[in-house]
PyMOL Python script that loads the backbone (N, CA, C, O; Angstrom):
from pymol import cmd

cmd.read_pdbstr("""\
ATOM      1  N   UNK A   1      -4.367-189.191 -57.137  1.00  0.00           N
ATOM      2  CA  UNK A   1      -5.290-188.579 -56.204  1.00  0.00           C
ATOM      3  C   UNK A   1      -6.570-188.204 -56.929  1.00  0.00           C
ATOM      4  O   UNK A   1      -6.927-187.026 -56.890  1.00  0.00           O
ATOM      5  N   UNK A   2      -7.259-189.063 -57.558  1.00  0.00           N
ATOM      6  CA  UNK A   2      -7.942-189.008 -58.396  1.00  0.00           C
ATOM      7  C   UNK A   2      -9.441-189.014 -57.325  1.00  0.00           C
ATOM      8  O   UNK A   2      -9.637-188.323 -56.326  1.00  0.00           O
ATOM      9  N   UNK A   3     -10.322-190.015 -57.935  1.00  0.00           N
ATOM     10  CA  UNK A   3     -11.745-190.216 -56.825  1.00  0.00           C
ATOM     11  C   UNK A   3     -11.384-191.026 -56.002  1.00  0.00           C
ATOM     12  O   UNK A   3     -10.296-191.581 -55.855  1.00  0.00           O
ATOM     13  N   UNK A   4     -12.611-191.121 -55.277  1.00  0.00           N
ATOM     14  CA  UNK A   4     -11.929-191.664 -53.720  1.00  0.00           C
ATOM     15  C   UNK A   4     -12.693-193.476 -53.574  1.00  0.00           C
ATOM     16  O   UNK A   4     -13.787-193.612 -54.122  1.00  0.00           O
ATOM     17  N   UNK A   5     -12.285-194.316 -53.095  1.00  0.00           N
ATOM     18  CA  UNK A   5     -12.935-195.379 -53.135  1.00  0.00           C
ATOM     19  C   UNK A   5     -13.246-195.719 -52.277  1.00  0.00           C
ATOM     20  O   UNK A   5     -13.049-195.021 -51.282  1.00  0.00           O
ATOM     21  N   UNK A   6     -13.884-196.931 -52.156  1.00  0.00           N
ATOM     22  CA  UNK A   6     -14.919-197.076 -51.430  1.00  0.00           C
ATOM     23  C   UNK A   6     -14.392-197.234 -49.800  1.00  0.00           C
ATOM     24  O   UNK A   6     -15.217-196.827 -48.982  1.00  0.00           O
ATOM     25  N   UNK A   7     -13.362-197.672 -49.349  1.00  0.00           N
ATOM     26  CA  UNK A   7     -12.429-197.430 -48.093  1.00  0.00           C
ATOM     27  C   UNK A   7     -12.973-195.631 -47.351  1.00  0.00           C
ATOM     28  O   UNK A   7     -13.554-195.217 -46.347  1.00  0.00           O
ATOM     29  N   UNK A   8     -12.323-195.043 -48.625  1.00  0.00           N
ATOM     30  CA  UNK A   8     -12.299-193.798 -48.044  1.00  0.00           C
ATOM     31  C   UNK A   8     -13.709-192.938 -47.616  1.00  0.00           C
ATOM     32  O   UNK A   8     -13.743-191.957 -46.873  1.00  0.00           O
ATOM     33  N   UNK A   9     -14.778-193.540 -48.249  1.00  0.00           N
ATOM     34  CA  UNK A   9     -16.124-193.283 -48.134  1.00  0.00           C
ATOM     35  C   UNK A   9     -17.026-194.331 -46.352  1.00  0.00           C
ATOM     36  O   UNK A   9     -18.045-194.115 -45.695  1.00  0.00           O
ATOM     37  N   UNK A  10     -16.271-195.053 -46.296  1.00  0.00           N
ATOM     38  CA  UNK A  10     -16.655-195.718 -44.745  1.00  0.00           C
ATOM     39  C   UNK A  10     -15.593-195.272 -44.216  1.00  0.00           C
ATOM     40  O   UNK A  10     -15.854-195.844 -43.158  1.00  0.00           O
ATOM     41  N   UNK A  11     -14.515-194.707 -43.967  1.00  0.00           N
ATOM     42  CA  UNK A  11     -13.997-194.307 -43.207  1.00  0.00           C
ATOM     43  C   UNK A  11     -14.925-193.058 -42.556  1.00  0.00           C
ATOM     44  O   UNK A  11     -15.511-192.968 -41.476  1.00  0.00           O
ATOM     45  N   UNK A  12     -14.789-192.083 -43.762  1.00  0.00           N
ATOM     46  CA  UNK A  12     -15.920-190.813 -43.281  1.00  0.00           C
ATOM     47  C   UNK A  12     -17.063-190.897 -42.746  1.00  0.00           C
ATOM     48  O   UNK A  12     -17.405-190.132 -41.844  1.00  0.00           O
ATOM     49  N   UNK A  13     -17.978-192.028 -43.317  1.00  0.00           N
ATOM     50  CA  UNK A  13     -19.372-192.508 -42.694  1.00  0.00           C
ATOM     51  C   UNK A  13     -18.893-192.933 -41.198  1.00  0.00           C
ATOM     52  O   UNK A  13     -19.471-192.630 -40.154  1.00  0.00           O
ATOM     53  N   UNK A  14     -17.585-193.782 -41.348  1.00  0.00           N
ATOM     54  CA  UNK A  14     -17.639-193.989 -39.217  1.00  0.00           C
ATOM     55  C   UNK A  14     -17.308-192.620 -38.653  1.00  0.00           C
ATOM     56  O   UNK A  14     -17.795-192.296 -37.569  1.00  0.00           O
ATOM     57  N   UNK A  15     -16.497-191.783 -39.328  1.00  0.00           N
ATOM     58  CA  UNK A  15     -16.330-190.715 -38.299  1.00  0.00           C
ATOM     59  C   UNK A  15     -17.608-189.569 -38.258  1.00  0.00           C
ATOM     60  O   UNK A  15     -17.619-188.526 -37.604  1.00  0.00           O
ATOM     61  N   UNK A  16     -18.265-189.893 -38.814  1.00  0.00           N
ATOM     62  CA  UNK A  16     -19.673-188.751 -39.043  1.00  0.00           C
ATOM     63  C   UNK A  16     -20.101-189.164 -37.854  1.00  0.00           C
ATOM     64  O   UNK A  16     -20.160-188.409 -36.884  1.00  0.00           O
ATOM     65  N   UNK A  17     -20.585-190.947 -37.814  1.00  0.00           N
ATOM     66  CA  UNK A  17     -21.344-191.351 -37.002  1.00  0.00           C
ATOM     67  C   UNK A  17     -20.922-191.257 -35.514  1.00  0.00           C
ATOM     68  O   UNK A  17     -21.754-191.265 -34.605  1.00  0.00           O
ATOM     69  N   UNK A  18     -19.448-191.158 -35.293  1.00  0.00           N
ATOM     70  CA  UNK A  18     -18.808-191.484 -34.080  1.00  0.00           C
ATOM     71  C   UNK A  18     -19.171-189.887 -33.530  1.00  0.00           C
ATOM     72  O   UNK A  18     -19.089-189.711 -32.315  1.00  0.00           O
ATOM     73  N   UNK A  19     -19.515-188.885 -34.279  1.00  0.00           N
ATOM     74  CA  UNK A  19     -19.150-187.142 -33.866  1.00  0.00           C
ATOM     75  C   UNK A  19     -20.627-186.782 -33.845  1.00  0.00           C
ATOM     76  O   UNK A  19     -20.981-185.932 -33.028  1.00  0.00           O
ATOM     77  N   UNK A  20     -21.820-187.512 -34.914  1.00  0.00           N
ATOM     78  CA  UNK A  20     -22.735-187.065 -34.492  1.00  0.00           C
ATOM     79  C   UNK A  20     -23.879-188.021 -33.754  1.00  0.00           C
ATOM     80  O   UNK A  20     -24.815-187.595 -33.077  1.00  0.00           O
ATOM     81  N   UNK A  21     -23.657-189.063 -33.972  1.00  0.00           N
ATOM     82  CA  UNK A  21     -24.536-190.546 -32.867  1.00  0.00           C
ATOM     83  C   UNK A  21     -25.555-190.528 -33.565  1.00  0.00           C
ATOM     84  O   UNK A  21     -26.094-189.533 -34.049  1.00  0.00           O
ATOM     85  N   UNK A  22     -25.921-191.788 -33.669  1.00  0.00           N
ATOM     86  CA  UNK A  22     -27.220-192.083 -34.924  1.00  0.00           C
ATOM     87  C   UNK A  22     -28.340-191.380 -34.666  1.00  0.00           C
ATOM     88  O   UNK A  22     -28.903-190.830 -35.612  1.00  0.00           O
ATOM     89  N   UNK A  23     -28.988-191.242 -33.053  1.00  0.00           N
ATOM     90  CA  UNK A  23     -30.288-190.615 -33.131  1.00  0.00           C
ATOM     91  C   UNK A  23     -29.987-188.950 -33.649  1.00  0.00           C
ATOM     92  O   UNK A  23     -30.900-188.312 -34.173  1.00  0.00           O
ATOM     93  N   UNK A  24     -28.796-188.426 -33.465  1.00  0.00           N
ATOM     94  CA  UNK A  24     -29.271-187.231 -33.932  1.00  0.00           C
ATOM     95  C   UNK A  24     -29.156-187.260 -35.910  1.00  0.00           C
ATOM     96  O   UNK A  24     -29.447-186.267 -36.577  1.00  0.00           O
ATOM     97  N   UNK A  25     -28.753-188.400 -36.445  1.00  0.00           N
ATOM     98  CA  UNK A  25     -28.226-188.445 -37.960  1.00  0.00           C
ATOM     99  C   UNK A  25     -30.154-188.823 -38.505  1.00  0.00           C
ATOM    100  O   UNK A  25     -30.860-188.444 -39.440  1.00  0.00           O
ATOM    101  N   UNK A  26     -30.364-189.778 -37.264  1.00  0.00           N
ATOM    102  CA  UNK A  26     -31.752-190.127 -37.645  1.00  0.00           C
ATOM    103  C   UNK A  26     -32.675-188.979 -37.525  1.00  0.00           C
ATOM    104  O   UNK A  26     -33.795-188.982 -38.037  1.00  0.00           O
ATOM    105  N   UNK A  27     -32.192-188.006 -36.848  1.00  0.00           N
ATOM    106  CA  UNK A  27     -33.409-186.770 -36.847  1.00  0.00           C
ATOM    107  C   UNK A  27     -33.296-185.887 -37.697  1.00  0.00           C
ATOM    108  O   UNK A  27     -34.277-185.191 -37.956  1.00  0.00           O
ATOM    109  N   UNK A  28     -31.981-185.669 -38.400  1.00  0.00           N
ATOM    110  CA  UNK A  28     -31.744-184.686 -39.348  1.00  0.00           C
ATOM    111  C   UNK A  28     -32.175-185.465 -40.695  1.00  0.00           C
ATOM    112  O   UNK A  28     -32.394-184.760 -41.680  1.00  0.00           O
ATOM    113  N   UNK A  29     -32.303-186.766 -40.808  1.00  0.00           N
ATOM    114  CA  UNK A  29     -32.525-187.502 -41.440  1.00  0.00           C
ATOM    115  C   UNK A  29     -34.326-187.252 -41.980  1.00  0.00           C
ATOM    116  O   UNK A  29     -34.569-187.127 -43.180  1.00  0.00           O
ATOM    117  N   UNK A  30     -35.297-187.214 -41.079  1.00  0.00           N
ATOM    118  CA  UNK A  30     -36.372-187.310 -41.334  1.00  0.00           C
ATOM    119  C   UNK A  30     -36.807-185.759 -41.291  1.00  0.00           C
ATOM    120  O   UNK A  30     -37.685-185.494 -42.113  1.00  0.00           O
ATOM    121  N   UNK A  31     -36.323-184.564 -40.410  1.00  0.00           N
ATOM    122  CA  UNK A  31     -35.930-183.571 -40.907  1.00  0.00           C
ATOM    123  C   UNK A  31     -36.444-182.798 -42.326  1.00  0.00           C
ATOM    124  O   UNK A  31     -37.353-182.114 -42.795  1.00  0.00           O
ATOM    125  N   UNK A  32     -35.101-183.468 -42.651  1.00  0.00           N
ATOM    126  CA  UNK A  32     -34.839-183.208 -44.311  1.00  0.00           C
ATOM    127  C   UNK A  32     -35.674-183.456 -45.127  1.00  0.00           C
ATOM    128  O   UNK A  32     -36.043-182.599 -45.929  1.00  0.00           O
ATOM    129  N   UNK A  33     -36.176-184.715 -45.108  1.00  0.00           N
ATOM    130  CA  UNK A  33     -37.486-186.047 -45.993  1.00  0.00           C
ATOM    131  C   UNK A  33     -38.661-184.961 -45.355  1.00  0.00           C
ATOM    132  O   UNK A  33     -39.374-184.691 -46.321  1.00  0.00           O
ATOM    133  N   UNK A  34     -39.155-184.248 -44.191  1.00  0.00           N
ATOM    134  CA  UNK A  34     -39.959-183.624 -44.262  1.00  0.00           C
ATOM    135  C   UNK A  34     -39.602-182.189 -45.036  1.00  0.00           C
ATOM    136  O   UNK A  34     -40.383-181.754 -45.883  1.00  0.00           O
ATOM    137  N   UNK A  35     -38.703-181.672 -44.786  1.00  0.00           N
ATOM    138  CA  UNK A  35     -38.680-180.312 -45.548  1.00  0.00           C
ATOM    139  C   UNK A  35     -38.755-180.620 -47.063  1.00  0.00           C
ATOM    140  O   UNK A  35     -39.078-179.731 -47.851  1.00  0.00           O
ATOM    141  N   UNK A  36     -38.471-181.821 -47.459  1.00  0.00           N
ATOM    142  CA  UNK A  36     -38.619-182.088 -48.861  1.00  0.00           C
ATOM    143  C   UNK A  36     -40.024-182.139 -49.527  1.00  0.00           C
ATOM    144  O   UNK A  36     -40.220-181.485 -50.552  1.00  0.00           O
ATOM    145  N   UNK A  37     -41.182-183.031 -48.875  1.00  0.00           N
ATOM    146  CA  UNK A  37     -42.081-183.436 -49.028  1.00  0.00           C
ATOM    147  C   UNK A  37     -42.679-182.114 -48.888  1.00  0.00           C
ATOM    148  O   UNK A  37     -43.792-182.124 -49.413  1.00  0.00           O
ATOM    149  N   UNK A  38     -42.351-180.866 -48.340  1.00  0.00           N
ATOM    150  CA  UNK A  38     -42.967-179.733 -47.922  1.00  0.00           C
ATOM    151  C   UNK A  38     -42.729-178.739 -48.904  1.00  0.00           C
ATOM    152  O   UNK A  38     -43.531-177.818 -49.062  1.00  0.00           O
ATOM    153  N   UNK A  39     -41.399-178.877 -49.770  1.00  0.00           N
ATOM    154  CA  UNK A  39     -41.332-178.531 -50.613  1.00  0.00           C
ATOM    155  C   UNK A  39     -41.850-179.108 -52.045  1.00  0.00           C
ATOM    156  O   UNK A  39     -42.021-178.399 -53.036  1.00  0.00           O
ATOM    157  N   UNK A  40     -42.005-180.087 -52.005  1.00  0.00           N
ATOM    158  CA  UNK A  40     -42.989-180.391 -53.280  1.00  0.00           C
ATOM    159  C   UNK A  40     -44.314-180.340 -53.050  1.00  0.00           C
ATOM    160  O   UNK A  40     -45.042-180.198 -54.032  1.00  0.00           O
ATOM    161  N   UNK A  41     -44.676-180.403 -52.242  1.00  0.00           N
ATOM    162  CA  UNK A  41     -46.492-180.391 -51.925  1.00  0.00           C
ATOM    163  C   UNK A  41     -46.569-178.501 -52.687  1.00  0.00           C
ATOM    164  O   UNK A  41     -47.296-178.047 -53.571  1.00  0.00           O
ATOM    165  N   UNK A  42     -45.472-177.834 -51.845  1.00  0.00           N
ATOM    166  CA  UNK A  42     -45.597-176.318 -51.795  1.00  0.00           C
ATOM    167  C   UNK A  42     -45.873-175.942 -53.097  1.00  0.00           C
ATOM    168  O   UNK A  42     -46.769-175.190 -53.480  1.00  0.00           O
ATOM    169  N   UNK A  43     -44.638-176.797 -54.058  1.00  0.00           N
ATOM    170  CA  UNK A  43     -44.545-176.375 -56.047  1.00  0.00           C
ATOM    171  C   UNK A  43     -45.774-177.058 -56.411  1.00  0.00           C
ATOM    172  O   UNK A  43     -46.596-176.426 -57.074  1.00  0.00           O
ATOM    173  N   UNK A  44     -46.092-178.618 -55.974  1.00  0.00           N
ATOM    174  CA  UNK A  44     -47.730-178.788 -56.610  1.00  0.00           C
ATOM    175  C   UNK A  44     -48.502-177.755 -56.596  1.00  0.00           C
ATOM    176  O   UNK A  44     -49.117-177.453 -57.618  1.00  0.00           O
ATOM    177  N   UNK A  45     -48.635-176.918 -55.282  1.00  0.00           N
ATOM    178  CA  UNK A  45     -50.053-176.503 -54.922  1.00  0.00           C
ATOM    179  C   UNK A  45     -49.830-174.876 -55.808  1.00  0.00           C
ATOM    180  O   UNK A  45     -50.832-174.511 -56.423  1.00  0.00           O
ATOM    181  N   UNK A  46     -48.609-173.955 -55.876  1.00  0.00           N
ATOM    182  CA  UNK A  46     -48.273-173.246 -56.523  1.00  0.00           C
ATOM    183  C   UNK A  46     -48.397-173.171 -58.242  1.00  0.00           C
ATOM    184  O   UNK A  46     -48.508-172.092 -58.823  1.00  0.00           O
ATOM    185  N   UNK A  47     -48.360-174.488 -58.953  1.00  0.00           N
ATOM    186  CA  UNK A  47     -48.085-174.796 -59.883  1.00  0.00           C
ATOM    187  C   UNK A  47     -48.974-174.776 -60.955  1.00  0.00           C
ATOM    188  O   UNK A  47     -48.763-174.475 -62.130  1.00  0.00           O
ATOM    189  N   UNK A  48     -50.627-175.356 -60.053  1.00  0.00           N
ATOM    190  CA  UNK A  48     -51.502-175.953 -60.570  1.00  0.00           C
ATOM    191  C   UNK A  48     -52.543-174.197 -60.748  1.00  0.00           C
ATOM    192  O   UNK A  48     -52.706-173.350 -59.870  1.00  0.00           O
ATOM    193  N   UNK A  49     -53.027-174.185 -62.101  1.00  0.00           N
ATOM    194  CA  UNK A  49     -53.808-173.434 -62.485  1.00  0.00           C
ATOM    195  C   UNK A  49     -55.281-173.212 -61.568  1.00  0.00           C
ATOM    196  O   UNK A  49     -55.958-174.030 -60.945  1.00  0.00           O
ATOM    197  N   UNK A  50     -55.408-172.060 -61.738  1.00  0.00           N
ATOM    198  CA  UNK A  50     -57.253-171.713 -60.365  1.00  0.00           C
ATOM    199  C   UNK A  50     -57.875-171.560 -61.703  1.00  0.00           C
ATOM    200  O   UNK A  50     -57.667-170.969 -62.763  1.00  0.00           O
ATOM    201  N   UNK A  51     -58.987-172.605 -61.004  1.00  0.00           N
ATOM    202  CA  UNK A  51     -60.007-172.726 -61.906  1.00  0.00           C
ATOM    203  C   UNK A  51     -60.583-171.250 -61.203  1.00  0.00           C
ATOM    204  O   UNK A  51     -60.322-170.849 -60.069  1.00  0.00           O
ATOM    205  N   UNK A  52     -61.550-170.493 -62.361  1.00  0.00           N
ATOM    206  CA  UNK A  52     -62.606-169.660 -61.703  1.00  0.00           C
ATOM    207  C   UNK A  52     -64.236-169.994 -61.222  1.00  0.00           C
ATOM    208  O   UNK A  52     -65.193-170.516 -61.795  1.00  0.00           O
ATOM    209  N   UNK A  53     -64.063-169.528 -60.140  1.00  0.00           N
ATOM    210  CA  UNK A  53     -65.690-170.208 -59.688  1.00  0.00           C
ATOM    211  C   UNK A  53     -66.689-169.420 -60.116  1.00  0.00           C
ATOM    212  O   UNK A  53     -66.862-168.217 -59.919  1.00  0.00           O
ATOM    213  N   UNK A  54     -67.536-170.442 -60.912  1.00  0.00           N
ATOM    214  CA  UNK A  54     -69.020-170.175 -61.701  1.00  0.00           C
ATOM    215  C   UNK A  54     -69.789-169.257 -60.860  1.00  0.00           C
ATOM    216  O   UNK A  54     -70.362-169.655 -59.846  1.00  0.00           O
ATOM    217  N   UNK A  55     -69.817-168.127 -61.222  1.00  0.00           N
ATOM    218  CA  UNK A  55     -70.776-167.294 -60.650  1.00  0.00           C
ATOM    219  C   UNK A  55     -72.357-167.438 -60.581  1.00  0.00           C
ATOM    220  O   UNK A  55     -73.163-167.416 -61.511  1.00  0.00           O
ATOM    221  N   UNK A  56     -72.608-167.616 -59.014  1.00  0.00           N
ATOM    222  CA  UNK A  56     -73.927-168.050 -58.931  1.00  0.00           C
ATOM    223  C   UNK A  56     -75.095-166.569 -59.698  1.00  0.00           C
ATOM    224  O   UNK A  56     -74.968-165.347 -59.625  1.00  0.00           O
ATOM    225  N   UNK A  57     -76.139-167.426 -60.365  1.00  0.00           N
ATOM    226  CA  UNK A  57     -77.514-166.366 -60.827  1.00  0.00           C
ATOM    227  C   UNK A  57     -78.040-165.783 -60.297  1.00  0.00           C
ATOM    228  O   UNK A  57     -78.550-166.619 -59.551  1.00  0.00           O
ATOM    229  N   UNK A  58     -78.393-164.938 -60.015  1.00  0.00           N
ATOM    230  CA  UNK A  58     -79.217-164.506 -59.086  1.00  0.00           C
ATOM    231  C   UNK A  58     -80.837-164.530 -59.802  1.00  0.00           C
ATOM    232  O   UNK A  58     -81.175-163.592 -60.524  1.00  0.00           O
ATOM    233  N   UNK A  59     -81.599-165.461 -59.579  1.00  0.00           N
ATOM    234  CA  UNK A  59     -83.151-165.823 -59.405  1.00  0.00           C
ATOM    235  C   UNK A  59     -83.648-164.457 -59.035  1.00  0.00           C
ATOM    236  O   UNK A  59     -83.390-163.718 -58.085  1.00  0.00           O
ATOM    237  N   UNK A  60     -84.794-164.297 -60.540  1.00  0.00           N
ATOM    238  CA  UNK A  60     -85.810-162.678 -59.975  1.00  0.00           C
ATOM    239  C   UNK A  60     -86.898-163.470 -60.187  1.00  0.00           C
ATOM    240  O   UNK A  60     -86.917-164.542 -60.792  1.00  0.00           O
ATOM    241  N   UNK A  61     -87.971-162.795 -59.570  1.00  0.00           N
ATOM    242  CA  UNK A  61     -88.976-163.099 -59.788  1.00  0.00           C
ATOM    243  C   UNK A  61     -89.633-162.533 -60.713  1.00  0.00           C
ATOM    244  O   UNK A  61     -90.791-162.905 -60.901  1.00  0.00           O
ATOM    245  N   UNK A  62     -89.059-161.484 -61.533  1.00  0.00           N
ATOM    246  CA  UNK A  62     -90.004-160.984 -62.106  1.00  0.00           C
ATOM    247  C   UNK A  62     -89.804-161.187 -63.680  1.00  0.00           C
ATOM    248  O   UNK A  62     -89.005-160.428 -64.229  1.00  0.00           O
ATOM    249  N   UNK A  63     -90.577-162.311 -64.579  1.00  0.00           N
ATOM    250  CA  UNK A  63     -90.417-163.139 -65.816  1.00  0.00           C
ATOM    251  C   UNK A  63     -90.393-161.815 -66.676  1.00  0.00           C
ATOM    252  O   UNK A  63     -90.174-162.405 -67.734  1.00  0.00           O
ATOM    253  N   UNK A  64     -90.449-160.390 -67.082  1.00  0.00           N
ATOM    254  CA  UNK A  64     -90.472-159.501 -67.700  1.00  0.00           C
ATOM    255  C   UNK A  64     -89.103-158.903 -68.198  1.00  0.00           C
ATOM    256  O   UNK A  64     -88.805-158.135 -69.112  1.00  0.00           O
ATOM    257  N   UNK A  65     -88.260-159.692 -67.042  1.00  0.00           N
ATOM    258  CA  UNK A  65     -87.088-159.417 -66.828  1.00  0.00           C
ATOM    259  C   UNK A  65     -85.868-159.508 -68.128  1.00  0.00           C
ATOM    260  O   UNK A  65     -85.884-160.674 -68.524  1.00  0.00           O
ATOM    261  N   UNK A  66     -85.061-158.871 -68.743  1.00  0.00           N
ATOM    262  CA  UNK A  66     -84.198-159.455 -70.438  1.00  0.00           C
ATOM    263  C   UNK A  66     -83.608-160.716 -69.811  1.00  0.00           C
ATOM    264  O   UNK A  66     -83.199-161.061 -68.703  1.00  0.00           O
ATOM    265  N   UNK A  67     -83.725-161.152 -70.809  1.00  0.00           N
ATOM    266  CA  UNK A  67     -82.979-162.747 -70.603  1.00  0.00           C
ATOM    267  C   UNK A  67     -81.659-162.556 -71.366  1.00  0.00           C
ATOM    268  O   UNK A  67     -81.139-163.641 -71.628  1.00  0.00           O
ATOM    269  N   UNK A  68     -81.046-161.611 -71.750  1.00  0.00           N
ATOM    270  CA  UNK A  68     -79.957-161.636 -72.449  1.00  0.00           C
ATOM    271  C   UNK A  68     -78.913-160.809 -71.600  1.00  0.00           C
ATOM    272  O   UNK A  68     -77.707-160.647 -71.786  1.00  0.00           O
ATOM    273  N   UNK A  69     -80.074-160.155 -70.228  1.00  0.00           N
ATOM    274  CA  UNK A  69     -78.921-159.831 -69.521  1.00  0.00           C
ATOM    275  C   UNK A  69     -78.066-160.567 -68.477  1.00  0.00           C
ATOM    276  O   UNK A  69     -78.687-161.578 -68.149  1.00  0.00           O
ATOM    277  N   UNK A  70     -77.006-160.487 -67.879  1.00  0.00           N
ATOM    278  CA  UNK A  70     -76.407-161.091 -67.047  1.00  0.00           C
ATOM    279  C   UNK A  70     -76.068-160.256 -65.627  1.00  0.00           C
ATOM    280  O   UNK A  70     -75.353-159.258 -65.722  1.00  0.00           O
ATOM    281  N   UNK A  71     -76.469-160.574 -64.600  1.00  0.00           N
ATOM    282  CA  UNK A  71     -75.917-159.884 -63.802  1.00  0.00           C
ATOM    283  C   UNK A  71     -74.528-160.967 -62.835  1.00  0.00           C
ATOM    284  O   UNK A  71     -74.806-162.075 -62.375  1.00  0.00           O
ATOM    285  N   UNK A  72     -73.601-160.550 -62.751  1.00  0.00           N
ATOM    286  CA  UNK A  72     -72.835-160.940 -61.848  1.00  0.00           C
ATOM    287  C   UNK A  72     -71.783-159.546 -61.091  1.00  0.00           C
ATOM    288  O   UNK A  72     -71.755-158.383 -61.494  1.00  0.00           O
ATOM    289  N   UNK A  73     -71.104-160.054 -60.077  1.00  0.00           N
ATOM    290  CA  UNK A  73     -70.037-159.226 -59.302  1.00  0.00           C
ATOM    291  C   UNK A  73     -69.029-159.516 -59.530  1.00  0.00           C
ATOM    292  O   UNK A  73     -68.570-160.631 -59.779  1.00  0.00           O
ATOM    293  N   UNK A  74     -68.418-158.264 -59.456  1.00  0.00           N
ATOM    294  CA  UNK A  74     -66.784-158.238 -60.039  1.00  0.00           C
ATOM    295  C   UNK A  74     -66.115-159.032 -58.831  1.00  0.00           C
ATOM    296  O   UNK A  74     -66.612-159.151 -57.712  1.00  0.00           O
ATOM    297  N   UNK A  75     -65.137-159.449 -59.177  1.00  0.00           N
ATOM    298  CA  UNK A  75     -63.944-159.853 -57.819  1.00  0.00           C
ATOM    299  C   UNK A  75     -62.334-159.646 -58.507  1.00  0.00           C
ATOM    300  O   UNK A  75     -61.624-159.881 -59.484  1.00  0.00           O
ATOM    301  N   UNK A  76     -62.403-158.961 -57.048  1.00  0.00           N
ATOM    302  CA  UNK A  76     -60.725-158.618 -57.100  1.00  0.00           C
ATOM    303  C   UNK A  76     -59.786-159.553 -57.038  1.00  0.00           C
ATOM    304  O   UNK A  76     -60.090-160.525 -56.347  1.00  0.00           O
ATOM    305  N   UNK A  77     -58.550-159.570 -57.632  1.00  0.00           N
ATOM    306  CA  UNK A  77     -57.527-160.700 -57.235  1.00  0.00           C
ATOM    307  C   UNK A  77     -56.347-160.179 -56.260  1.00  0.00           C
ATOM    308  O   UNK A  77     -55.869-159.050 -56.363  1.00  0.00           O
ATOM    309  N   UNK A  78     -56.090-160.768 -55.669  1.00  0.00           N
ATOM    310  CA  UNK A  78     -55.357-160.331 -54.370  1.00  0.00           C
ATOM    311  C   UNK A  78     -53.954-161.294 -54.301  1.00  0.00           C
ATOM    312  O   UNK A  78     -53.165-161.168 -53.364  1.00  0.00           O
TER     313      UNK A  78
END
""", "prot")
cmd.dss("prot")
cmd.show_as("cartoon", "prot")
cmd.util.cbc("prot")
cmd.orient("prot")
């Protein structure tokens, strides 16, 4: 009573099919292939490092102005 061969593996496949009828095997079928694809898109998009966005300059008009200073705004991470 060791593994089961290949008999015993189409036996089960006909009685799956006979209890659940292909269109519903075919819907749990694509189902699944979507919750999958939904789950890897999910770990890509989780996965991948945030770049930080280049803080725009703010342009003065007035050339007197230090050039060694910087002005930018803080941002919170949420």
């Amino acid at each position: 009573m060791g593994s089961l061969s290949i008999w015993h593996w189409l036996i089960v496949l006909l009685v799956v099919v006979m209890i659940f009828g292909t269109k519903k095997l075919r819907n749990m079928g694509s189902d699944l292939g979507g919750a999958v694809k939904g789950f890897k898109d999910g770990m890509k998009d989780g996965s991948a490092p945030e770049t930080p966005a280049a803080p725009n300059p703010q342009v003065s008009s007035n050339n007197s102005a230090d050039k060694s200073t910087i002005d930018v705004e803080a941002r919170q991470k949420s």
